[in-house]
C-alpha positions in Angstrom: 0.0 0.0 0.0 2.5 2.4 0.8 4.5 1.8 -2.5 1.1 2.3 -4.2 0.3 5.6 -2.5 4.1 6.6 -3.9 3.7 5.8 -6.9 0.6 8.1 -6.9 1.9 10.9 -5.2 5.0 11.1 -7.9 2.6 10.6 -10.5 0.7 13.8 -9.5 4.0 15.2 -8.9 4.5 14.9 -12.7 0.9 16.0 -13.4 1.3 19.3 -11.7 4.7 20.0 -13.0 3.6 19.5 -16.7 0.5 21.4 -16.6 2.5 24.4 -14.9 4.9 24.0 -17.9 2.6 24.3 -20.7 0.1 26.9 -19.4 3.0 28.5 -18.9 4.5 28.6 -22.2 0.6 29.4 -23.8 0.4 32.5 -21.6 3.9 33.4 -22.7 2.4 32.9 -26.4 -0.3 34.9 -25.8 2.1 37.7 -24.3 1.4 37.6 -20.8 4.7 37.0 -19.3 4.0 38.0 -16.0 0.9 35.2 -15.8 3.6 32.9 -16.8 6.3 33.3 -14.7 3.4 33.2 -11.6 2.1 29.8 -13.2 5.8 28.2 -13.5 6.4 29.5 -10.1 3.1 27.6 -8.6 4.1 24.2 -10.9 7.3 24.6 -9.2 6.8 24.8 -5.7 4.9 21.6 -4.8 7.6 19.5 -6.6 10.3 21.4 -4.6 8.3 20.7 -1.1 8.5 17.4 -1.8 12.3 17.4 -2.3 13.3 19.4 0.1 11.3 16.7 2.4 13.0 14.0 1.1 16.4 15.5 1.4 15.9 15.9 5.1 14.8 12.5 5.2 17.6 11.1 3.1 20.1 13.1 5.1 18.6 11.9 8.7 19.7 8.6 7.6 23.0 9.5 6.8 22.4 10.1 2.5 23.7 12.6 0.6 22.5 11.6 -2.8 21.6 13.8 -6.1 18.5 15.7 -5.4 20.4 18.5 -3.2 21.7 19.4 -7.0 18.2 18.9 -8.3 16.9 21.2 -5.3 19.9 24.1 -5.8 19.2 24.4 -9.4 15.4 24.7 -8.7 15.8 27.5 -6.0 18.2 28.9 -7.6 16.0 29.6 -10.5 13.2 30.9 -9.0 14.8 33.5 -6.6 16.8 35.0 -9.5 13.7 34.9 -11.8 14.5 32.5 -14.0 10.9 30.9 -13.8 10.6 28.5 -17.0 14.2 27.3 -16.3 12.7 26.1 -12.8 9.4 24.6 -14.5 11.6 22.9 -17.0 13.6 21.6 -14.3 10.8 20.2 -12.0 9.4 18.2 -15.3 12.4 16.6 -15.7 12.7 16.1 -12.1 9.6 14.7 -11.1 9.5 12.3 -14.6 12.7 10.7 -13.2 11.0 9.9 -9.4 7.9 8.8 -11.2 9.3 6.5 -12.7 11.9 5.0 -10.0 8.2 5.1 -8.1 6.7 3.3 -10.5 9.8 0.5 -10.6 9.6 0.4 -7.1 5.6 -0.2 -6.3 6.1 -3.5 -8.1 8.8 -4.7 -5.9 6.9 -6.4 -3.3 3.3 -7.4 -2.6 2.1 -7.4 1.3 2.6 -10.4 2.8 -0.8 -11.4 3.5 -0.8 -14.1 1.1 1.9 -15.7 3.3 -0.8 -16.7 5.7 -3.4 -18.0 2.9 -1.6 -21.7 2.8 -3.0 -22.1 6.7 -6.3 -22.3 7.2 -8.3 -19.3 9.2 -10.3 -22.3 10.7 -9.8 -25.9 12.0 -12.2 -28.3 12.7 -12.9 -29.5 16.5 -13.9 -32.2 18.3 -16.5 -30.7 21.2 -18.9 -33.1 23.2 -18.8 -35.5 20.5 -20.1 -33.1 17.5 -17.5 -31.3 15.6 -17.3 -27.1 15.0 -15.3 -24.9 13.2 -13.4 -22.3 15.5 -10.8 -20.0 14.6 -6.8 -20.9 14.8 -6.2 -18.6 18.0 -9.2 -20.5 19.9 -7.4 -23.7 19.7 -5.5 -24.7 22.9 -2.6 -27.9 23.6 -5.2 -31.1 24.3 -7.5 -30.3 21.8 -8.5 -33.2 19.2 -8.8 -31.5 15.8 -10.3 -33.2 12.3 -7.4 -32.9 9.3 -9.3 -33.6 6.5 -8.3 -34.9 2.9 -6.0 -32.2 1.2 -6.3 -29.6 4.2 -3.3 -28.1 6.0 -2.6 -29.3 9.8 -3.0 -25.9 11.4 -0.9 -26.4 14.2 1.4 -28.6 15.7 0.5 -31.8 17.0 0.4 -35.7 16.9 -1.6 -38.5 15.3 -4.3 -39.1 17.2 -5.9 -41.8 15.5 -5.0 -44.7 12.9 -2.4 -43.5 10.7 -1.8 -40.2 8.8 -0.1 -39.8 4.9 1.0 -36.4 5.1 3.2 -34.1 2.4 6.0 -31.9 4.4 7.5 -31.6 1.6 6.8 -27.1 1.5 8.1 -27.6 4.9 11.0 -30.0 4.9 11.7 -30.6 1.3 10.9 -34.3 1.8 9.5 -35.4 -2.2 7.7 -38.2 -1.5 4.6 -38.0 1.0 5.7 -40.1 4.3 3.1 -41.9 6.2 3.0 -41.2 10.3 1.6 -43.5 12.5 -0.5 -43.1 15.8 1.7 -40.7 18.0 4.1 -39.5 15.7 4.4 -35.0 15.4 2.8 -33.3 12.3 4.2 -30.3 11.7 1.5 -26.8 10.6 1.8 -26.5 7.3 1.7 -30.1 6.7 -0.7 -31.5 3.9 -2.8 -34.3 4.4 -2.4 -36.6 1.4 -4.5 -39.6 2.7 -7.7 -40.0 4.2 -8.8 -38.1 7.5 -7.1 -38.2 10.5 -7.8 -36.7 14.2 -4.7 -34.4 15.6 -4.0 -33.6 19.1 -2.8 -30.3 19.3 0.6 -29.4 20.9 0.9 -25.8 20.8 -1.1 -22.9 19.8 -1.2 -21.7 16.2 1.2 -18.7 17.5 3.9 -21.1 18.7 3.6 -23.6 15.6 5.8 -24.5 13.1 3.9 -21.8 10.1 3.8 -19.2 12.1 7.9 -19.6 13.5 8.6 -19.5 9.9 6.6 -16.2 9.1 8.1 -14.7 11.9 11.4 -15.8 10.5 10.6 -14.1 7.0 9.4 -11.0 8.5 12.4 -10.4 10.7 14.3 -11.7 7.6 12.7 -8.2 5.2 12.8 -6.2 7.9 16.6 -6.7 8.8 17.7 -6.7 5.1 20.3 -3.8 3.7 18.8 -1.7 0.9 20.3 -2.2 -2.2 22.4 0.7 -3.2 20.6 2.3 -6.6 23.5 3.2 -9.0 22.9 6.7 -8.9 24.0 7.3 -5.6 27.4 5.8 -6.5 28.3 8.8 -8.1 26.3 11.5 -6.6 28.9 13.1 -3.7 31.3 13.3 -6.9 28.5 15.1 -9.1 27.9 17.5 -6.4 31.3 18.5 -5.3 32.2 19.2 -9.1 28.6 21.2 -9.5 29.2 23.4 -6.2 32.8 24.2 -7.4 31.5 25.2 -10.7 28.8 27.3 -10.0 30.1 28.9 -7.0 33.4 29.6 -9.0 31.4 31.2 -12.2 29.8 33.5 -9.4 32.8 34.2 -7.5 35.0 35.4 -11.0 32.3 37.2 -12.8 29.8 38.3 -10.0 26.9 37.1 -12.2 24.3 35.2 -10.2 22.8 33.8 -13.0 26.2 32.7 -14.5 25.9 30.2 -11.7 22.2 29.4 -12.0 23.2 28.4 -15.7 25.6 25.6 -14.5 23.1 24.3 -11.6 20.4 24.1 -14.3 22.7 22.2 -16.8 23.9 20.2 -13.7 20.6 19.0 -13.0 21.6 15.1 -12.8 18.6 13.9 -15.1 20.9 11.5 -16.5 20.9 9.6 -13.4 17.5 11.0 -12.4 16.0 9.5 -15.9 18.7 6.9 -17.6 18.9 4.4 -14.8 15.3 3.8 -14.1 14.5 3.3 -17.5 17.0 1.2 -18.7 16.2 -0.8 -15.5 12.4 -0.3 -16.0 13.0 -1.6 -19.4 15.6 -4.3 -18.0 12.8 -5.5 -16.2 10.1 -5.5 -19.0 12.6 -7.7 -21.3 12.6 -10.3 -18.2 9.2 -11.0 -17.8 9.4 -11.5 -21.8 12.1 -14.8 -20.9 9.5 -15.5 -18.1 11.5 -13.9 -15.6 9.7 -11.5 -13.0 11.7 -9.1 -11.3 9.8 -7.2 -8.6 12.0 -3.8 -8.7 14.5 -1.9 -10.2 17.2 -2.7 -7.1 16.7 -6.5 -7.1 17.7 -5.9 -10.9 20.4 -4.2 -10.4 21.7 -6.8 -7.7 20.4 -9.5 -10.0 23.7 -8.3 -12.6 26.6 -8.7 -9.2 25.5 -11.8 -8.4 28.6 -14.0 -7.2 27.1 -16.6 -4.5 24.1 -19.3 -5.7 22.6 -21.4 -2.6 20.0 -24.0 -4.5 17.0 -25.7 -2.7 16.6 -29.4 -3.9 13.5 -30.3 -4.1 11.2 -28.8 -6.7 14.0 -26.5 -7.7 17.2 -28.4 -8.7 14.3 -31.3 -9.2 11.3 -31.6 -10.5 10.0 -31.7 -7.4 7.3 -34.9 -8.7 8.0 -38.4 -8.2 9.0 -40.0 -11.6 9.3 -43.7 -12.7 13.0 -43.8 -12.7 13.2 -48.0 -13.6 10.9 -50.7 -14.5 11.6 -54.7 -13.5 9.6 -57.4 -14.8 9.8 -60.8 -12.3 7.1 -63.0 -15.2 6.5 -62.6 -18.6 5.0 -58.8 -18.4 6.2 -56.3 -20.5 7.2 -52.5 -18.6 4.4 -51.4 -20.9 2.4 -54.3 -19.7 2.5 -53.2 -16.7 2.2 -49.4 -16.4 -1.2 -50.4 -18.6 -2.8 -52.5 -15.5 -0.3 -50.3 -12.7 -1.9 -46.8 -13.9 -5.5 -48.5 -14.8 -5.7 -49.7 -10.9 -4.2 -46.2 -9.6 -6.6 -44.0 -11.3 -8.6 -45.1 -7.9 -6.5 -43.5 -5.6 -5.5 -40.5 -5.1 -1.9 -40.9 -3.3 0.4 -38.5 -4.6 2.6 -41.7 -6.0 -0.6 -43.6 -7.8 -1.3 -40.1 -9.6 2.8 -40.0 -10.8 2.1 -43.5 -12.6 -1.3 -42.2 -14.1 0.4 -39.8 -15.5 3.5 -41.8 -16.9 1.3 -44.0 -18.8 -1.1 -41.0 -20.0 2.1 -39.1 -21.3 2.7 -42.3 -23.4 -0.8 -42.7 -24.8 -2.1 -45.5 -23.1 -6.0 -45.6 -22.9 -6.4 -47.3 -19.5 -9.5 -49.0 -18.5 -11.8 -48.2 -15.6 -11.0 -50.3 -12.7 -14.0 -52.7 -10.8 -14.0 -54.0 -7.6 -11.6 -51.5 -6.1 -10.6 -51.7 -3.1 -8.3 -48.9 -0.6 -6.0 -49.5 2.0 -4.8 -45.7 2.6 -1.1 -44.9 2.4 -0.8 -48.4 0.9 -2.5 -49.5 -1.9 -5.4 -50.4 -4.2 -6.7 -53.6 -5.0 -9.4 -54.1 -7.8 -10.3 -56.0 -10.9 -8.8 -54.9 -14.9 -10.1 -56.4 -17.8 -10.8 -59.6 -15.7 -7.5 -59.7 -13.9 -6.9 -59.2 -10.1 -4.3 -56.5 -9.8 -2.9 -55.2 -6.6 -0.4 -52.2 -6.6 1.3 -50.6 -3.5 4.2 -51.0 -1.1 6.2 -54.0 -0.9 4.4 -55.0 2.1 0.8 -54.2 0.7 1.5 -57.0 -2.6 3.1 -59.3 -0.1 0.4 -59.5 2.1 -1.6 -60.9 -0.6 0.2 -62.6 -3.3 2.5 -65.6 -3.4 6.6 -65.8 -3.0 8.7 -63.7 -0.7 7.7 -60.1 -2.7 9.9 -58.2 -0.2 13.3 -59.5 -0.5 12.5 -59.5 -4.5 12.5 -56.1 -4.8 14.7 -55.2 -1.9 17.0 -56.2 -3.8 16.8 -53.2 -6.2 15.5 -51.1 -4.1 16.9 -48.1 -5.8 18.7 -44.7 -5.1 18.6 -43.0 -1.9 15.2 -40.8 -1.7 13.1 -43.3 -4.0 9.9 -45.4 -4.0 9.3 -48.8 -4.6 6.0 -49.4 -6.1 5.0 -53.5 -6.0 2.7 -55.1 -8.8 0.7 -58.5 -8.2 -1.2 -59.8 -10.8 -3.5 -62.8 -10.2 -2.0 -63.2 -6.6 1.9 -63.4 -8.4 4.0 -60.6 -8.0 4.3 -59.0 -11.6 7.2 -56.7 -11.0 7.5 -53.6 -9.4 8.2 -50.1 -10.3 11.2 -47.3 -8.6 10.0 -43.7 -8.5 12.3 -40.8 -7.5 12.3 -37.0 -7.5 14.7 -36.5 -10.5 17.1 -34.1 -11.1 15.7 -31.3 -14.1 16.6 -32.1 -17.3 20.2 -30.3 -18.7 20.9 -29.4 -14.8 24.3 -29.9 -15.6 25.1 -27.5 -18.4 22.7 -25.0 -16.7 25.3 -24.6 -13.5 28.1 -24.8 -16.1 26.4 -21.8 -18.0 25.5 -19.9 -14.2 29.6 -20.5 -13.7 30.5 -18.8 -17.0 28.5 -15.5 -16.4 30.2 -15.0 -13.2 28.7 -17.3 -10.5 31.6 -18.3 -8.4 30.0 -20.6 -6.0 27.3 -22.8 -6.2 25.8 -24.5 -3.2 22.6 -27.2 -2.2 20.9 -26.4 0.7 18.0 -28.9 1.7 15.9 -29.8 4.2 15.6 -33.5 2.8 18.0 -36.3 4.1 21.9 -36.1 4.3 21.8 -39.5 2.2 19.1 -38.0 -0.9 21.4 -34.6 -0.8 24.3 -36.2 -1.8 22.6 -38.9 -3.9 21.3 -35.9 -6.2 24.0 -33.5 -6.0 26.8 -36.2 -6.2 27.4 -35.4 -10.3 26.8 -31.5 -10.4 30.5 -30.2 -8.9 28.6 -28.2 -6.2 31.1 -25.8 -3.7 28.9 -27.1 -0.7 26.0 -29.6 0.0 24.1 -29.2 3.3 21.1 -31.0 4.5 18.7 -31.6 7.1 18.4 -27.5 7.2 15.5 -26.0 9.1 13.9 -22.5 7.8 16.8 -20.5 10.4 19.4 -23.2 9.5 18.9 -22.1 6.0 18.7 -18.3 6.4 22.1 -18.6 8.8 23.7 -20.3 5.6 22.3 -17.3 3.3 24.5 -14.6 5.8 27.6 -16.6 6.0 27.8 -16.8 2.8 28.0 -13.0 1.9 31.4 -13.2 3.0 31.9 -14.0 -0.4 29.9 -12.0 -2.7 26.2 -11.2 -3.4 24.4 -13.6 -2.8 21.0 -15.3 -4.4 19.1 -17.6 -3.5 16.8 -20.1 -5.1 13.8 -22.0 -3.4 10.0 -22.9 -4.1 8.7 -24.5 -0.3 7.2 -22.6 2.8 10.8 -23.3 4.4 12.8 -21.5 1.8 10.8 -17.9 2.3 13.0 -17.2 5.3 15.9 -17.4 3.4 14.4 -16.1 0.0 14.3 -13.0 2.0 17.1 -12.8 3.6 19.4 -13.2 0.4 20.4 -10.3 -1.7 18.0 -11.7 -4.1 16.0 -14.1 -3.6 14.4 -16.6 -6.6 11.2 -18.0 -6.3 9.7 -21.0 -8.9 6.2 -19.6 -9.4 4.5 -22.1 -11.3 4.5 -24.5 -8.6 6.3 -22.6 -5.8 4.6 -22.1 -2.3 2.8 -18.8 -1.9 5.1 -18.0 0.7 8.5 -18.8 -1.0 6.4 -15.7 -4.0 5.9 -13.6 -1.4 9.4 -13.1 0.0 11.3 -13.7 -3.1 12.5 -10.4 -5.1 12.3 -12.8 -8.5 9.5 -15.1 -9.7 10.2 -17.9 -12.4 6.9 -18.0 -14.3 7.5 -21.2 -16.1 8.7 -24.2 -14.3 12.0 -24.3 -15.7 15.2 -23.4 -14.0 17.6 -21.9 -17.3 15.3 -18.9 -17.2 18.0 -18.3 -14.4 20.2 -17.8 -16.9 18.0 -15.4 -18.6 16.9 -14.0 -16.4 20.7 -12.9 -14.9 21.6 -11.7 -18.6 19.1 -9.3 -19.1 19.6 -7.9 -15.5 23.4 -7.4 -16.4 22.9 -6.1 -19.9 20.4 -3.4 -18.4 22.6 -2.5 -15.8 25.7 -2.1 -18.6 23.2 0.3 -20.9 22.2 2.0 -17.6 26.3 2.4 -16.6 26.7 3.5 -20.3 24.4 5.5 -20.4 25.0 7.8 -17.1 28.1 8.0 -18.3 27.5 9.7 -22.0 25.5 12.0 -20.0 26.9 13.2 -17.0 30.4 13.5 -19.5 27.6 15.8 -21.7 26.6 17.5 -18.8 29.7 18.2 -17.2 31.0 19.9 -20.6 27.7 22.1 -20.4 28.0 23.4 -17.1 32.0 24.5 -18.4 30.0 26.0 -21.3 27.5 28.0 -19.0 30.1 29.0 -16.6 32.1 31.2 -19.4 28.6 32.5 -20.2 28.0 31.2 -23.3 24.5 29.7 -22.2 21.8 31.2 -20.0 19.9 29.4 -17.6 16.6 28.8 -20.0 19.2 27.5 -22.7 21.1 25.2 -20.2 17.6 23.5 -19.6 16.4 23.2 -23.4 20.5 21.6 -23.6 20.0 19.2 -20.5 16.9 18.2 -22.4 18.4 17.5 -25.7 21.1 15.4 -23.3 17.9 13.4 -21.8 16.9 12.4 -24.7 19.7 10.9 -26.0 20.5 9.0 -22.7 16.9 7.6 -22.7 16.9 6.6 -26.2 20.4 4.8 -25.5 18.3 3.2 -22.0 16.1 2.2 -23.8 18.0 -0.8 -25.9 17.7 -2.7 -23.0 14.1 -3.8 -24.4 16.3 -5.3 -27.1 18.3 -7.8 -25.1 18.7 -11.1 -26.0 19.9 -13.5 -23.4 21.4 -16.7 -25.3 20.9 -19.9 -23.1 23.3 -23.1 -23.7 20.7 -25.3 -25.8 18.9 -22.5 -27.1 19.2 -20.4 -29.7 16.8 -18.1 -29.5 14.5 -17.9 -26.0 11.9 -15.7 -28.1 10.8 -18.8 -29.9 9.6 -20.5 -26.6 8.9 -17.3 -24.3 4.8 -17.0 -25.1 4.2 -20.8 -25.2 6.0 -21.6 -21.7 4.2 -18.8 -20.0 1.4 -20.3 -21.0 2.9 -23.7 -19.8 3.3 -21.7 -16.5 -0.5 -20.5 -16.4 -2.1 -23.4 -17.0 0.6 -25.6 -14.4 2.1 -28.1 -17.0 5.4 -29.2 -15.9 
């Protein structure tokens, strides 16, 4: 809201300073001077109220930045009478902060939506009916109802049977793991199985969730500003605009000598060039599917020299896949995916879903299932095309077909982090299947690529188990794995780290928003990503696909070089003007129609950045694919 209100205020900054300028310049047409110089006066003051506030504030906190020229040249104008030179500058002036305004109101969204993943309500047992009461009414003891695909809403433990639960937004955990009676369920948890009671264990206000919103709000709050690239060179600017005009004034004892050089001095090149070659920067990311929320994180974006990776759903796909396929009878693999996926299309365990959708990718028309029968977190049993088919955990087929089924497949059990998935056919075990969260496709040559534009360490940081950490990273030439972080774990990792350069970091669960925020920059996966790993990141991936990274990091550093360039052609320019207007070859009116003719040419040169194209290892041109994968993105195809 407050970046909103901003962004308005600058706007009718703008609006006021234009007006005054051109009913200005028609009363002058129409030969009433004096009408005109009143008007340009009234455009002017407002837009100089406002900077003079915002130099006190700037200089409470210890800035000394650009708009005390901005301010001298303005004043300077108006109390020796040089009206439309002060209305000329105030246009310029107030475009520039409009549009840094208008960079910066799209930086970052309130963090409600944080709190949207947990429900407002939970379900509680009360003299044996059940009522809905809010999250702050619920006390330690009390038995809640966690129902099919709702959130736990607080900490707690099984209370009944058994519970399948995802923690994978919390933990980074892939695969759903199934809790018996007793066992803690973290808030934030998703129940992936049928119902389940949970005694509560703390309040909502001590729970797992809200520890890590906490964590993410102390996280934005404690972060350093970025630096904006204007302010780099603005105590230099000023020191050689003072000298200048005070020493034009000092030899020639001609005020307006030294109103001529303030005027020329006015620093719209850095006022205009850098936001709109970053404003543009910015535009040309969200082409490659790359949403940067701000001019700043852009900037940092291009001195990026730190990458800290979350596993699951970022340097993965973050979906269980059928890594290998073993027959034990005279089955084909296509065999039997065919009755596997038929029999699954009954349950709705996150695995059962990752087989439907194996077989459905390769065309296979499966039959409806009869007879089906559920044992949650375990399998499905049922009749296809006449046959008995069972499909589930090792135990599950065992249970109920012939031969010792478990020490068949233990003994290819698979990788570290996978799933085995048993098929019985006709009470004989069939085969069985090994599902894993896989690493994304061309990984590899991505980091390779990351290395080559200037990312000088790359590091995993996980939740998930020491063993599935190394298992995936193993391959990739990483500078550091760690694993088995928690949310602080993770943003202590994100500090120590910018020892060594800027640092970014990459994430999509509820545990990675602490950290997304407290990195220089931090990188969200959108398409899938937690709402909360969104909301703290200062960069959204719109499509599911990690080499927009890459892209993404390009544009940010070709923007920043045409912004660099750009500031300075200009301020060169400008400095050679404000010599010219201290001999007194240029009056104060002049030295504003010059600094305009210098604007121009800046922003025209700003605004190739909307012509950048980033050239990813594999692809030629991103273009090509840009409007189809945002559509990929939209509509949540992997």
């Amino acid at each position: 809201m407050a970046a909103f209100l901003s962004t308005r205020r600058d706007l009718a900054l703008l609006v006021i300073g234009l007006l005054g300028l051109l009913t200005g310049l028609a009363l002058l047409a129409m030969g009433r001077g004096g009408s005109a110089d009143l008007v340009w006066s009234v455009g002017v003051v407002p837009i100089l109220a406002a900077l003079l506030v915002e130099i006190v504030r700037s200089l409470r906190n210890g800035d000394v930045g650009l708009d005390i020229v901005a301010a001298l040249s303005m004043s300077a104008a108006l109390v020796f009478d040089e009206t439309l030179a002060a209305a000329v500058v105030a246009v310029m002036y107030s475009g520039g902060t409009y549009l840094e305004s208008f960079a910066a109101g799209r930086a970052r969204r309130e963090m409600s939506a944080l709190l949207s993943r947990v429900p407002r309500t939970a379900t509680r047992y009360a003299d044996g009916t059940l009522e809905d009461v809010s999250l702050d009414d619920i006390e330690p003891g009390d038995l809640l109802l966690v129902r099919r695909g709702d959130v736990a809403p607080v900490d707690g433990t099984v209370a009944s049977g058994a519970a399948l639960v995802d923690q994978s937004a919390l933990t980074g955990e892939a695969m759903p793991i199934r809790l018996a009676q007793g066992h803690d369920v973290m808030s934030g948890a998703m129940n992936a199985g049928e119902t389940f009671d949970l005694r509560a264990g703390r309040r909502a206000a001590d729970s797992t969730y809200a520890g890590i919103v906490r964590l993410v709000e102390a996280a934005q709050k404690s972060k350093a500003p970025m630096a904006r690239m204007a302010d780099r060179y603005s105590l230099l600017f000023l020191a050689v605009t003072v000298a200048l005009a005070t020493a034009a004034w000092w030899f020639t004892g001609d005020p307006v000598r030294a109103v001529a050089v303030l005027v020329v001095a006015t620093p719209c090149p850095l006022i205009l060039a850098v936001p709109v070659a970053l404003v543009a920067g910015l535009s040309r990311a969200t082409h490659f599917g790359v949403l940067v929320k701000g001019a700043a994180p852009l900037e940092a974006l291009a001195g990026i020299r730190t990458l800290i990776l979350d596993k699951t759903g970022t340097l993965t796909d973050g979906q269980p896949r059928i890594v290998s396929t073993q027959s034990h009878g005279n089955l084909s693999g296509d065999d039997m995916l065919f009755l596997a996926a038929a029999m699954d299309q009954a349950s709705k365990h996150p695995i059962a879903q990752a087989i439907v959708a194996v077989a459905r990718d390769r065309g296979l028309v499966l039959p409806v299932p009869a007879d089906v029968v559920e044992t949650a977190g375990e399998g499905v049993a049922g009749t296809i095309n006449g046959q008995a088919v069972l499909v589930g955990s090792p135990g599950f087929v065992a249970a109920r077909t012939s031969g010792n089924v478990v020490n068949d497949v233990s003994r290819v059990s698979g990788d570290p982090g996978s799933v085995v998935v048993a098929l019985g056919v006709d009470g004989v075990l069939a085969g069985h299947f090994v599902l894993a969260d896989s690493l994304r496709s061309g990984t590899a040559t991505l980091l390779a690529g990351l290395r080559k534009a200037g990312i000088q360490r790359i590091i995993l940081a996980t939740g998930d188990r020491r063993v599935v950490a190394d298992a995936v990273s193993g391959t990739l030439g990483l500078d550091g794995v760690h694993a088995d972080l928690t949310p602080d774990q993770k943003v202590s990792l994100v500090l120590s780290e910018r020892s060594h350069g800027t640092v970014m970091m990459v994430g999509d669960g509820v545990n990675d928003a602490p950290a997304l925020a407290s990195a220089d920059v931090g990188v969200a996966m959108g398409a899938r990503g937690a709402a909360a790993s969104v909301e703290a990141a200062d960069v959204v991936l719109l499509v599911d696909r990690l080499d927009r990274l890459l892209s993404g990091i390009e544009v940010a550093r070709g923007a920043h070089r045409i912004a660099l360039q750009s500031v300075v052609a200009g301020l060169g320019l400008s400095v050679a003007g404000m010599v010219v207007a201290a001999l007194g070859y240029i009056t104060p009116v002049q030295g504003a129609l010059l600094q305009e003719v210098i604007d121009i040419a800046v922003i025209l040169n700003a605004l190739r950045a909307l012509r950048i194209n980033p050239q990813v290892a594999g692809q030629t041109d991103l273009r090509q694919t840009a409007d189809q994968d945002l559509r990929d993105g939209v509509s949540g195809t992997p």
